[in-house]
N, C-alpha and C positions, 0 to 999 in steps of 0.2 A: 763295237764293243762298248758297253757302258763302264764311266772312269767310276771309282770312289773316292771321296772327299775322306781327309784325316779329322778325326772327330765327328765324324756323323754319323745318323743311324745308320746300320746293312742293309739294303733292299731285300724285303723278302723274296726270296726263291725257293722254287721245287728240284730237289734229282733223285735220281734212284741208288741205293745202294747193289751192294754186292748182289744182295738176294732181289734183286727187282724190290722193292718196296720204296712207296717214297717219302722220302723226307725233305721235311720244309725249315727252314730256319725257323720262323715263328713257333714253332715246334720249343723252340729251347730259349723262350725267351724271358724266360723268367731263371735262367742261368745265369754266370756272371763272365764267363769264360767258354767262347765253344771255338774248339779247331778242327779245320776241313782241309783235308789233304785229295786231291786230285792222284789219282797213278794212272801215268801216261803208258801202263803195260809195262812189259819185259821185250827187252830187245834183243 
């Protein structure tokens, strides 16, 4: 697993949303704030 450093850029990355479609952080990088939530399902 790759660490992240505080204060540095995010490595961009790709995942699929809900609907299969995917999204790239570089996507929103002209944003000033972007938050990603992971759901590990329903238990």
């Amino acid at each position: 697993m790759a660490s992240i450093e505080l204060n540095k850029q995010a490595p961009d990355f790709e995942i699929d949303d809900f609907k299969s479609n995917t999204i790239r952080l570089s996507d929103y990088k002209t944003k000033k704030n972007v938050l990603i939530v992971f759901n590990r399902g329903f238990v």
